[in-house]
C-alpha positions, 0 to 999 in steps of 0.5 A: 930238776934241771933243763938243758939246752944245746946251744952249740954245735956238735962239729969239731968237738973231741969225741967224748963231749959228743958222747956226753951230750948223746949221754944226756940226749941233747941231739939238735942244736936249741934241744932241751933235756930235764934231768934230775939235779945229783952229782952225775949230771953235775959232771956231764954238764961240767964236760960240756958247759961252753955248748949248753945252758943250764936253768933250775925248775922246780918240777 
């Protein structure tokens, strides 16, 4: 598993990095999401790298 963090703001970001993180449903900024570790969530994470971070859990 991995949490999620929005560390960044959405504004004056390219309309698919908004759809992304709505897609991971990181709303605010400091929002926290856990999601499965697999290759779709790898993908998106890579998208947004410079606005969240990421740690592993083990749940």
């Amino acid at each position: 598993m991995l949490k999620i963090v929005l560390k960044r703001s959405y504004i004056g970001t390219p309309e698919k990095h908004r759809k992304v993180l709505r897609a991971l449903g990181l709303r605010k900024i400091g929002g926290q999401v856990t999601m499965a570790e697999n290759s779709a969530t790898k993908g998106m994470i890579r998208v947004v790298s410079h606005m969240v971070s990421v740690e592993k859990t083990d749940e």
